[in-house]
PDB file of N, CA, C and O in Angstrom:
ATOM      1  N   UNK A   1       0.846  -1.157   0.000  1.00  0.00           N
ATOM      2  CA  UNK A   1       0.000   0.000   0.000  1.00  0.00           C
ATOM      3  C   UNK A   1       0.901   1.232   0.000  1.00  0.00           C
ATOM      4  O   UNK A   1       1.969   1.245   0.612  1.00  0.00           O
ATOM      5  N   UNK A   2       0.434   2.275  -0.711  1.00  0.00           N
ATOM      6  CA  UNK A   2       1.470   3.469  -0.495  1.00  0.00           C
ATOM      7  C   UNK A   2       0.069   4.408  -0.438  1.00  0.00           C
ATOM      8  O   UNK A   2      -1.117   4.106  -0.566  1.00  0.00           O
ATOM      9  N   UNK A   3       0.924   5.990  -0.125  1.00  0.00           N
ATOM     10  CA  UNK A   3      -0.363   6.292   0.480  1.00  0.00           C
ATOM     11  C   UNK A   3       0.760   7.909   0.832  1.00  0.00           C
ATOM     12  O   UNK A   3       1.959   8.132   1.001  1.00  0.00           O
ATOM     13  N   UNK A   4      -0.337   8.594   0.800  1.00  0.00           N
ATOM     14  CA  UNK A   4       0.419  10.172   0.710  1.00  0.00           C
ATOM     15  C   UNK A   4       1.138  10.775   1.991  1.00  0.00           C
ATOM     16  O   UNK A   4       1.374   9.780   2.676  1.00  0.00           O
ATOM     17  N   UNK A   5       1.557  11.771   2.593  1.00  0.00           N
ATOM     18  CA  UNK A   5       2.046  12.308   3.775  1.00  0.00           C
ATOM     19  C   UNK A   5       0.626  12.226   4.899  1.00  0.00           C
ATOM     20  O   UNK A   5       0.540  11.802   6.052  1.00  0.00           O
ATOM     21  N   UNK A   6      -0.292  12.781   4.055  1.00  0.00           N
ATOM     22  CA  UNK A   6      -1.870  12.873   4.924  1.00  0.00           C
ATOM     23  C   UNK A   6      -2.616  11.549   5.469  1.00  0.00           C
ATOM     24  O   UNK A   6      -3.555  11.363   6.242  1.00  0.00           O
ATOM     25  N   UNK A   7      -1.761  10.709   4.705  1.00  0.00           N
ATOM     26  CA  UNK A   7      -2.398   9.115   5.134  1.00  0.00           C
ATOM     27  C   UNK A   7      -3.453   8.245   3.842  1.00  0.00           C
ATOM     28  O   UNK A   7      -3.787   7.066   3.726  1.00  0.00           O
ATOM     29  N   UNK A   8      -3.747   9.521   2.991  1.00  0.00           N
ATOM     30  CA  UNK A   8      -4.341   9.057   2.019  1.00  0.00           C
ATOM     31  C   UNK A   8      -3.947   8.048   1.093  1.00  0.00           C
ATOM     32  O   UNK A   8      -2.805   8.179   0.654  1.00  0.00           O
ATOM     33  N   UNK A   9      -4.815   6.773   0.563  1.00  0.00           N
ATOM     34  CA  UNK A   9      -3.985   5.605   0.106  1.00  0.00           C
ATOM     35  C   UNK A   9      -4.286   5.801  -1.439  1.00  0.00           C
ATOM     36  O   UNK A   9      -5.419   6.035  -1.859  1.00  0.00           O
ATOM     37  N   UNK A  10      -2.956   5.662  -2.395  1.00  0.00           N
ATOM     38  CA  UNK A  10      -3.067   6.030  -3.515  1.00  0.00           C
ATOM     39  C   UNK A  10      -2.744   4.704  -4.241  1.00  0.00           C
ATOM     40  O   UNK A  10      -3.289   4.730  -5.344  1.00  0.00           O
ATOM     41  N   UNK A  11      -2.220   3.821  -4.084  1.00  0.00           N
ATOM     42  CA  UNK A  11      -2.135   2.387  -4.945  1.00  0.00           C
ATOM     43  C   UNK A  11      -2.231   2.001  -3.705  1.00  0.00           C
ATOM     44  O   UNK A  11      -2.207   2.537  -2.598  1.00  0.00           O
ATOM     45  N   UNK A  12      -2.400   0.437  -4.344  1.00  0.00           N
ATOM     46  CA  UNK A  12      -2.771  -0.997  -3.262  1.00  0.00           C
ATOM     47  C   UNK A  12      -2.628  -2.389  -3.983  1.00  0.00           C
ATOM     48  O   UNK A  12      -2.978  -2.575  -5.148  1.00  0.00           O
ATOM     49  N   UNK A  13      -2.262  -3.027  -3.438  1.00  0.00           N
ATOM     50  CA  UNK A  13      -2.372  -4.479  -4.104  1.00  0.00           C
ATOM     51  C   UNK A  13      -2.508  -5.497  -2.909  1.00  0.00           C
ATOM     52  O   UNK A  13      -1.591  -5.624  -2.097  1.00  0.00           O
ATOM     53  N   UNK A  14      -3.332  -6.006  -2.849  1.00  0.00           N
ATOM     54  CA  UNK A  14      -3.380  -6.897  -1.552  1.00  0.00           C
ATOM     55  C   UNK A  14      -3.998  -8.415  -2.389  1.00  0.00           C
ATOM     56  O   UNK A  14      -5.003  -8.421  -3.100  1.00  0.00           O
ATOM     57  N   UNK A  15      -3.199  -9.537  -2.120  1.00  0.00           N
ATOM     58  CA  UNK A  15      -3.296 -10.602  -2.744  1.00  0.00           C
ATOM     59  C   UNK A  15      -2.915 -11.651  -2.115  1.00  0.00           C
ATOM     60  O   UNK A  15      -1.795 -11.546  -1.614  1.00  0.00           O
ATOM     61  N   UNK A  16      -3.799 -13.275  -1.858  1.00  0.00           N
ATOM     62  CA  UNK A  16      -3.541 -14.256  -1.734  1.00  0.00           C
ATOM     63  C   UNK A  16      -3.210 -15.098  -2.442  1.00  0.00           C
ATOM     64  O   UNK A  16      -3.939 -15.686  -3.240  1.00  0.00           O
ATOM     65  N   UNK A  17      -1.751 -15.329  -2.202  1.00  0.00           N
ATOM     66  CA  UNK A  17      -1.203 -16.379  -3.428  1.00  0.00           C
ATOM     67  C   UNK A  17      -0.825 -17.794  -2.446  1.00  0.00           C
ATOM     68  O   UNK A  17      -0.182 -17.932  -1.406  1.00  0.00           O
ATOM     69  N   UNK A  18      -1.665 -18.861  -3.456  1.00  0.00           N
ATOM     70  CA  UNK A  18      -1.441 -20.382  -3.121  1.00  0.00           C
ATOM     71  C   UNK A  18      -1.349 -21.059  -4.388  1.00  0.00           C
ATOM     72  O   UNK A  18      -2.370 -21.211  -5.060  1.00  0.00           O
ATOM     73  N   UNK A  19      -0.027 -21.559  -4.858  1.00  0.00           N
ATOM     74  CA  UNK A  19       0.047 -22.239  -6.066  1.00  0.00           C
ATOM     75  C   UNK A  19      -0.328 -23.445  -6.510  1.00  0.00           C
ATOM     76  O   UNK A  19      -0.225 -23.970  -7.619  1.00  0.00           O
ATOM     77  N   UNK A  20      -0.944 -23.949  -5.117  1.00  0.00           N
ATOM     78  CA  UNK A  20      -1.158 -25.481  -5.235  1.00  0.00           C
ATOM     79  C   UNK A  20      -3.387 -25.054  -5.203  1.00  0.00           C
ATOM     80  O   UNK A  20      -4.356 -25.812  -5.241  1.00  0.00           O
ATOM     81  N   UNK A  21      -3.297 -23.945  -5.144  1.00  0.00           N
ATOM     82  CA  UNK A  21      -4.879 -23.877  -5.593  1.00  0.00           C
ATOM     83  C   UNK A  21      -5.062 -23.014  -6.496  1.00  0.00           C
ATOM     84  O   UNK A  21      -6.192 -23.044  -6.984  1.00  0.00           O
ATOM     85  N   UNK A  22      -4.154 -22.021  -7.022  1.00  0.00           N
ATOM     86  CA  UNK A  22      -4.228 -21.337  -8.745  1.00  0.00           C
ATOM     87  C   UNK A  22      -3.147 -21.566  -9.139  1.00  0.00           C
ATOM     88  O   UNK A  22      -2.169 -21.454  -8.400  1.00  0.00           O
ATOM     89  N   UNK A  23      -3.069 -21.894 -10.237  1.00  0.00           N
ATOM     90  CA  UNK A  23      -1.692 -21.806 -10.787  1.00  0.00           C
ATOM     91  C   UNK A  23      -1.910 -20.541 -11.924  1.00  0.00           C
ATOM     92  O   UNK A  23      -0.905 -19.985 -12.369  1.00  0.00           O
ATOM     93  N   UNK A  24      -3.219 -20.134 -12.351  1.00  0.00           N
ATOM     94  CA  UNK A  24      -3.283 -19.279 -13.015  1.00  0.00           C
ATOM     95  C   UNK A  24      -2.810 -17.652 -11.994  1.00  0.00           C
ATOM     96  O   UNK A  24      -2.760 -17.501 -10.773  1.00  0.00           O
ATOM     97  N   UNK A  25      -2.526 -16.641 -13.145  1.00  0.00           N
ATOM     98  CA  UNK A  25      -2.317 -15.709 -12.531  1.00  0.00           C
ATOM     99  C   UNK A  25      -1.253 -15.678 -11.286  1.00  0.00           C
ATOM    100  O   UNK A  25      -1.422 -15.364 -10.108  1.00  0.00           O
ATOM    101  N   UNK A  26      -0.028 -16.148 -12.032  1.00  0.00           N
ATOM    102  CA  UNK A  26       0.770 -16.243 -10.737  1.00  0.00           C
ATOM    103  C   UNK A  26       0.862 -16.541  -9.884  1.00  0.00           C
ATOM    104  O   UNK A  26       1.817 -16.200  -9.187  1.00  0.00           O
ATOM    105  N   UNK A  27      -0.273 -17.504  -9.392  1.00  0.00           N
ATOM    106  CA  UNK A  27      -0.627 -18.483  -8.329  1.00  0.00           C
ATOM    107  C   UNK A  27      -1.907 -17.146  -7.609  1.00  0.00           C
ATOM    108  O   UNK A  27      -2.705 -17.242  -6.676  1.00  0.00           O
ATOM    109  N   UNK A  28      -1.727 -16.485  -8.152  1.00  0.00           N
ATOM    110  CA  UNK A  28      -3.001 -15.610  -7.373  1.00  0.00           C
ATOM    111  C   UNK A  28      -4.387 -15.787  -7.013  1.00  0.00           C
ATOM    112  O   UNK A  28      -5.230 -15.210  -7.700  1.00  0.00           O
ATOM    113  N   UNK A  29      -4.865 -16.731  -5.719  1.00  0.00           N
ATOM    114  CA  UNK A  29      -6.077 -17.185  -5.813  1.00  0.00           C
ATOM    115  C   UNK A  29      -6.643 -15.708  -5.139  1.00  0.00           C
ATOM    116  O   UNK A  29      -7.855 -15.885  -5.017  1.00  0.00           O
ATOM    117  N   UNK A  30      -6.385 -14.663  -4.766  1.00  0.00           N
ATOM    118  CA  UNK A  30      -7.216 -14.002  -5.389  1.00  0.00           C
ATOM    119  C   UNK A  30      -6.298 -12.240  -4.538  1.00  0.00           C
ATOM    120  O   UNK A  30      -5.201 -12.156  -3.984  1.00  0.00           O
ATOM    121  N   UNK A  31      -7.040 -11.468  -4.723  1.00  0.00           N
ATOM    122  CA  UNK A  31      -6.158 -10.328  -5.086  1.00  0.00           C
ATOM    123  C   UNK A  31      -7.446  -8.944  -5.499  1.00  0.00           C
ATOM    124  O   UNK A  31      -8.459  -9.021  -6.193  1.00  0.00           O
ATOM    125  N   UNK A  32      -6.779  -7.598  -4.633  1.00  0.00           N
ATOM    126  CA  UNK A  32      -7.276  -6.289  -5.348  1.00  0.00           C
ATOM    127  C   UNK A  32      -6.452  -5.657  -5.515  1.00  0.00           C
ATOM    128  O   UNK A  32      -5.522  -5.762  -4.716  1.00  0.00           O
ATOM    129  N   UNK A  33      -6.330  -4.612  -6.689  1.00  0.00           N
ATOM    130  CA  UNK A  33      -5.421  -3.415  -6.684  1.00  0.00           C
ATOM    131  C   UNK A  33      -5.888  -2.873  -7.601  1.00  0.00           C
ATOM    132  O   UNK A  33      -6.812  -3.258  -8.318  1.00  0.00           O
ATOM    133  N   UNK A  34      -5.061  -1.579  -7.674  1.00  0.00           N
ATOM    134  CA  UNK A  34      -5.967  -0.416  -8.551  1.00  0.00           C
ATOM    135  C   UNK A  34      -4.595   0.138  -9.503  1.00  0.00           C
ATOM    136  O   UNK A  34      -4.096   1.251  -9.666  1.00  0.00           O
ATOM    137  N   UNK A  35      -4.301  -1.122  -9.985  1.00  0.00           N
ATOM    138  CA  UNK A  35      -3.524  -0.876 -11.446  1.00  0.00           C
ATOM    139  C   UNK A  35      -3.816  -0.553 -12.305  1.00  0.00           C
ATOM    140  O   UNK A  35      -4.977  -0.146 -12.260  1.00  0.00           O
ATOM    141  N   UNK A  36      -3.166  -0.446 -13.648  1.00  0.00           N
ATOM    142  CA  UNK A  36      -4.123   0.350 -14.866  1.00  0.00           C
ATOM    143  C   UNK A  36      -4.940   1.263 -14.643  1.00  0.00           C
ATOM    144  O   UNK A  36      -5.832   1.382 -15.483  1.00  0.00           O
ATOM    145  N   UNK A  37      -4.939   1.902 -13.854  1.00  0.00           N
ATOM    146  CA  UNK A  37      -6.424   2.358 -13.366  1.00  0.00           C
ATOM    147  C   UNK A  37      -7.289   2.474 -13.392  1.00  0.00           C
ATOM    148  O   UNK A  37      -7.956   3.333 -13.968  1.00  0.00           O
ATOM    149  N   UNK A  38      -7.623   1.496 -12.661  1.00  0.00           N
ATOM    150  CA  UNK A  38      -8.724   1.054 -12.142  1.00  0.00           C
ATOM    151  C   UNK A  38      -8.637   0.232 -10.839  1.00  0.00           C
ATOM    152  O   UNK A  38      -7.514  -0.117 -10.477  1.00  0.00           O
ATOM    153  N   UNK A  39      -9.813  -0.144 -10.026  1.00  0.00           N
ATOM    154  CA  UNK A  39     -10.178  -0.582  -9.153  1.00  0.00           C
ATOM    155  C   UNK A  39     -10.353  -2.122  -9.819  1.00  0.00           C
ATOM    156  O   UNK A  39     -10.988  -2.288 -10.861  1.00  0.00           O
ATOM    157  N   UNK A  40      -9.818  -3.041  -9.211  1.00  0.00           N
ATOM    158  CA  UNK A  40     -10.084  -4.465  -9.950  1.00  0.00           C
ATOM    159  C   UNK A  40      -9.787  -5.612  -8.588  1.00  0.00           C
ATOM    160  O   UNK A  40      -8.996  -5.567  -7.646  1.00  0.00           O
ATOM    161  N   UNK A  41     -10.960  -6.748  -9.060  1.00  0.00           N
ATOM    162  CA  UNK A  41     -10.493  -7.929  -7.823  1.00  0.00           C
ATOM    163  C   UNK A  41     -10.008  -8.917  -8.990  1.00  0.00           C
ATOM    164  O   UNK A  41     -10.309  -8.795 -10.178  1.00  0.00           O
ATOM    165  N   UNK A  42      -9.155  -9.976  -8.400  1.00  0.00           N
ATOM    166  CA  UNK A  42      -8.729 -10.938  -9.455  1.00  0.00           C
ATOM    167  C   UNK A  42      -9.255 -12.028  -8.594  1.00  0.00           C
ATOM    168  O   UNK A  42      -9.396 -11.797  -7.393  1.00  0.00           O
ATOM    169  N   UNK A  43      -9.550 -13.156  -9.068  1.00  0.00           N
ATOM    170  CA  UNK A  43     -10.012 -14.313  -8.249  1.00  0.00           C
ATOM    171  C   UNK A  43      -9.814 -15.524  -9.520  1.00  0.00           C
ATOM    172  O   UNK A  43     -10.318 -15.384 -10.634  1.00  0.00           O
ATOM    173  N   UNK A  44      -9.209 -16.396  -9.220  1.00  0.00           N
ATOM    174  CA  UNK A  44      -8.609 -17.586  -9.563  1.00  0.00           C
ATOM    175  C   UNK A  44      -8.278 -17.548 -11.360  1.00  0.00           C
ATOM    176  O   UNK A  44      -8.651 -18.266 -12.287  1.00  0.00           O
ATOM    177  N   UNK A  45      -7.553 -16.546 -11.287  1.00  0.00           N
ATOM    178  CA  UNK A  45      -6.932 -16.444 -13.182  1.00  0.00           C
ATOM    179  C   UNK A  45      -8.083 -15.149 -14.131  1.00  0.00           C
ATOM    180  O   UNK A  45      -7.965 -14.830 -15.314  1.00  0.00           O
ATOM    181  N   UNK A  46      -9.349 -14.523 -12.918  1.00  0.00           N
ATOM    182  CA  UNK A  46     -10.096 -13.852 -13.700  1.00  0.00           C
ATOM    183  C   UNK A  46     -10.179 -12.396 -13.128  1.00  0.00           C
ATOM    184  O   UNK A  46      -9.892 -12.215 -11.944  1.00  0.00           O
ATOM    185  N   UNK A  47     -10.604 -11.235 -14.016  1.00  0.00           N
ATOM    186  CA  UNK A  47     -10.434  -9.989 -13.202  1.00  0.00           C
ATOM    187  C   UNK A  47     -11.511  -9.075 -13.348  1.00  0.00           C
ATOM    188  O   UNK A  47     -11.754  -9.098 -14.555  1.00  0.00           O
ATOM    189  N   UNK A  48     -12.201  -8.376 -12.863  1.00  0.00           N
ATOM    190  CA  UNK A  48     -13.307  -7.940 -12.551  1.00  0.00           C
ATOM    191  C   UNK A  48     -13.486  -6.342 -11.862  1.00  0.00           C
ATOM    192  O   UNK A  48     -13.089  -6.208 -10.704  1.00  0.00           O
ATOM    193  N   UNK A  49     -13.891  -5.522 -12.347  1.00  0.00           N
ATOM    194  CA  UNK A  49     -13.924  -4.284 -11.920  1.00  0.00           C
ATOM    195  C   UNK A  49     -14.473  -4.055 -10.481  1.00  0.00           C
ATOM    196  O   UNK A  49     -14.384  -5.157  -9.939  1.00  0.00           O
ATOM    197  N   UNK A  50     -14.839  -3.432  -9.866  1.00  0.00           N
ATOM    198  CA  UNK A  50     -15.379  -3.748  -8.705  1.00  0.00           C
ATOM    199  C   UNK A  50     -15.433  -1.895  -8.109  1.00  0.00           C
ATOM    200  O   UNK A  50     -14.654  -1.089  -8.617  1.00  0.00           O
ATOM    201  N   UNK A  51     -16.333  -1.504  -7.133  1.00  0.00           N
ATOM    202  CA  UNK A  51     -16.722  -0.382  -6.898  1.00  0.00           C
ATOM    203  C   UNK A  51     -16.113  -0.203  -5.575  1.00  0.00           C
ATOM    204  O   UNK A  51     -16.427  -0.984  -4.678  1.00  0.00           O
ATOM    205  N   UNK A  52     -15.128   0.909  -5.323  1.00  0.00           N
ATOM    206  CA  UNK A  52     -14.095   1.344  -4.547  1.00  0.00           C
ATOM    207  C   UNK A  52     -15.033   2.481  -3.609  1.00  0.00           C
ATOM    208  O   UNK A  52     -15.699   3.431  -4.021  1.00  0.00           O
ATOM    209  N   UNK A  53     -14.772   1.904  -1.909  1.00  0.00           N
ATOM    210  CA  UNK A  53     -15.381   2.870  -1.783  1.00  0.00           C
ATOM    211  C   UNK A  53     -14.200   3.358  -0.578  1.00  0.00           C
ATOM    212  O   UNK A  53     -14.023   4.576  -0.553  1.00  0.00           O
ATOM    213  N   UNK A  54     -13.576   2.739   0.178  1.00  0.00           N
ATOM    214  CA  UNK A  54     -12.590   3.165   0.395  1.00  0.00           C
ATOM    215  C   UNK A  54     -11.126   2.084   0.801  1.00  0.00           C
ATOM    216  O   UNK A  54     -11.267   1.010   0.218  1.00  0.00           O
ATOM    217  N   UNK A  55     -10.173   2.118   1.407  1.00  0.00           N
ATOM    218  CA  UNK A  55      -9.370   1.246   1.415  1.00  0.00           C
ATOM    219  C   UNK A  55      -9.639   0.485   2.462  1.00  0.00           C
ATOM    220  O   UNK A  55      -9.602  -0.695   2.111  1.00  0.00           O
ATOM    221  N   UNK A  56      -9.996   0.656   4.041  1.00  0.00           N
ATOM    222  CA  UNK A  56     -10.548   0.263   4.943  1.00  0.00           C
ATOM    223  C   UNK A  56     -11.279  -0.532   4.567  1.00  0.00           C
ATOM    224  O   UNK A  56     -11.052  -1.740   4.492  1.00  0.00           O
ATOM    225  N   UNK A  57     -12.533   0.185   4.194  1.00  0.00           N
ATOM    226  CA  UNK A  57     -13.401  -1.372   3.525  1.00  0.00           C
ATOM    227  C   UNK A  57     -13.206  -2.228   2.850  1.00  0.00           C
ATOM    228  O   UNK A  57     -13.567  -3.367   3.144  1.00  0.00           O
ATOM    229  N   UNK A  58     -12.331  -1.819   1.309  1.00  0.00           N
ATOM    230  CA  UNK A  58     -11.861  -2.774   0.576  1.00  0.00           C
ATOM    231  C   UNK A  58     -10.676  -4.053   1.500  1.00  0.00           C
ATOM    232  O   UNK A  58     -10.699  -5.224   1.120  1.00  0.00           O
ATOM    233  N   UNK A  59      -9.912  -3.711   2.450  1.00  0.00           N
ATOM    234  CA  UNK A  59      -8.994  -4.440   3.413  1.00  0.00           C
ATOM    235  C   UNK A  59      -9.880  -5.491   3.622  1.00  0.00           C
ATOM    236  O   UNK A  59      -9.804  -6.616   3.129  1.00  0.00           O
ATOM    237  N   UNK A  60     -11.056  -4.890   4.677  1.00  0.00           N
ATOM    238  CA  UNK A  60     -11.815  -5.484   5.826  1.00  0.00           C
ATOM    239  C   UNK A  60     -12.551  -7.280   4.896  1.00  0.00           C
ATOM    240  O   UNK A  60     -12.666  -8.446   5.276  1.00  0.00           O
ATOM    241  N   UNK A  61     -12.926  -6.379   3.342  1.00  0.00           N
ATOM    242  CA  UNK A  61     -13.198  -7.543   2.327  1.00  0.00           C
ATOM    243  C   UNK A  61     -12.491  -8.733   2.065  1.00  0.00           C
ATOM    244  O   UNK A  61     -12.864  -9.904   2.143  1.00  0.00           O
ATOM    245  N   UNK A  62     -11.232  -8.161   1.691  1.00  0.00           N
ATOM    246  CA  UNK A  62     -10.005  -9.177   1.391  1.00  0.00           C
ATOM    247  C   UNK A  62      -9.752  -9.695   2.573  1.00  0.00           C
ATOM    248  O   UNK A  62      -9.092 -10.677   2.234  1.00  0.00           O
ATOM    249  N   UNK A  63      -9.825  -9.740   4.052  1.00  0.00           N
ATOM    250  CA  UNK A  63      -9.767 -10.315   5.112  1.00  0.00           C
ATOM    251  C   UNK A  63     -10.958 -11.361   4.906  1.00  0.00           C
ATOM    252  O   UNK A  63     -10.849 -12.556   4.630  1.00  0.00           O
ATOM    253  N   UNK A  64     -11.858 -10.785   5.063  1.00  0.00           N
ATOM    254  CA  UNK A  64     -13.007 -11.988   5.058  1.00  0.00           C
ATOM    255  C   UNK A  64     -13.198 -13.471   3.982  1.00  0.00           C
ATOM    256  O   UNK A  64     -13.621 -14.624   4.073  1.00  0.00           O
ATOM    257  N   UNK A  65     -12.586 -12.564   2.967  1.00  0.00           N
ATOM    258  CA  UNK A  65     -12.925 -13.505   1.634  1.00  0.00           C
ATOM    259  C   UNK A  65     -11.366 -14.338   1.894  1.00  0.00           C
ATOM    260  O   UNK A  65     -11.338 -15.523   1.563  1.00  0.00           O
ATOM    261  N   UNK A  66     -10.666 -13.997   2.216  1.00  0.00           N
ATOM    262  CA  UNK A  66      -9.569 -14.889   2.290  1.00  0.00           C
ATOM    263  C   UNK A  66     -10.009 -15.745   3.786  1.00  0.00           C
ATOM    264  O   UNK A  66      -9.533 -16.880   3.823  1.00  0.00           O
ATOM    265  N   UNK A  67     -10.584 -15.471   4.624  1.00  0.00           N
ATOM    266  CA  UNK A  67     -10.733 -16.337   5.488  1.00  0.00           C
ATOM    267  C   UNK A  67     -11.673 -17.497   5.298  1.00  0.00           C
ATOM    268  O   UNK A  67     -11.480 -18.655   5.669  1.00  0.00           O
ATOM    269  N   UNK A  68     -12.802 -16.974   4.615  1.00  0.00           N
ATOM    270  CA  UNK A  68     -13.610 -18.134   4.093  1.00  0.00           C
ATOM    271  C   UNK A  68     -12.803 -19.057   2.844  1.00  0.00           C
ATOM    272  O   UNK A  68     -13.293 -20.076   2.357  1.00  0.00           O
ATOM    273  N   UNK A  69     -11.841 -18.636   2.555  1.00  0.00           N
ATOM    274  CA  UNK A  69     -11.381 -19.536   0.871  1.00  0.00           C
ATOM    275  C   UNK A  69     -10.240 -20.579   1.914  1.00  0.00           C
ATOM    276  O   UNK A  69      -9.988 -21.731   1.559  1.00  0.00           O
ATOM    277  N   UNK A  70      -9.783 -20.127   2.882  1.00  0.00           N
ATOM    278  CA  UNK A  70      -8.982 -20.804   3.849  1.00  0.00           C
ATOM    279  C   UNK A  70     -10.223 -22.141   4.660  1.00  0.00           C
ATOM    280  O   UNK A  70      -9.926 -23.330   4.779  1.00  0.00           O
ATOM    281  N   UNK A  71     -11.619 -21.497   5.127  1.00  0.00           N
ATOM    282  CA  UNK A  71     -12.020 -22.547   5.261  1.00  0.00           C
ATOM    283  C   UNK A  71     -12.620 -24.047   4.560  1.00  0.00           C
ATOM    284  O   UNK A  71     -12.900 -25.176   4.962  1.00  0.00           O
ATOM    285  N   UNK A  72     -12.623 -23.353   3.372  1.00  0.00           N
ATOM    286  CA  UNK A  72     -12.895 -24.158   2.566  1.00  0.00           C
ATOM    287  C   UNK A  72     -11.386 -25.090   1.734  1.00  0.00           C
ATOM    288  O   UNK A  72     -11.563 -25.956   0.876  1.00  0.00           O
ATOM    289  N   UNK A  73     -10.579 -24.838   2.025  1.00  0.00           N
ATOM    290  CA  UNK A  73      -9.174 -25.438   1.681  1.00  0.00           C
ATOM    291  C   UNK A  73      -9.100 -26.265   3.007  1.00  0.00           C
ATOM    292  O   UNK A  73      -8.692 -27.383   2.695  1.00  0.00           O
ATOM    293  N   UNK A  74      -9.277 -26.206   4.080  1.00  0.00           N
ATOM    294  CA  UNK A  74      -8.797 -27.161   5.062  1.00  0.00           C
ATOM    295  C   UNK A  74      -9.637 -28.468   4.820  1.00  0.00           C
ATOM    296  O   UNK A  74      -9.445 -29.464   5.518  1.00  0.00           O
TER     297      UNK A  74
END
C-alpha cells in the first residue's frame, strides 16, 4: 500500500497467493489493486472491476474472503 504524507492511500495491491490452488495468474487465488487504473479484484486467473469505496473497507473484504477460501481449503 502506499499512500500520501496525509495518510491518504493512492495504490494498493493486496493478494492471496497459493500455487497449489491457482496456478493461473501467478498463483493468485485471489487479489485487489488499482492498477491500470482502475479498481479491480482478481479471483482464480479472472479480473473484474469492482466499486471502490474506500481502502478500509476494501482491506476489511479481502480479510473476510480470504478467510472463508482458507475454510474451505482445510
Amino acid at each position: 500500500m502506499w499512500q500520501t504524507d496525509d495518510g491518504q492511500v493512492t495504490k494498493y495491491n493486496l493478494a492471496y497467493i497459493n500455487h497449489l490452488v491457482c496456478r493461473a495468474d501467478n498463483g493468485r487465488v485471489l487479489g485487489y489493486d488499482n492498477s491500470h487504473d482502475f479498481h479491480h479484484r482478481h479471483f482464480m486467473g479472472k479480473v473484474e472491476a469492482i466499486e471502490f469505496k474506500d481502502f478500509e473497507t476494501l482491506a476489511s473484504r479481502f480479510r473476510d474472503e480470504v478467510q472463508e477460501l482458507w475454510k474451505k481449503e482445510q
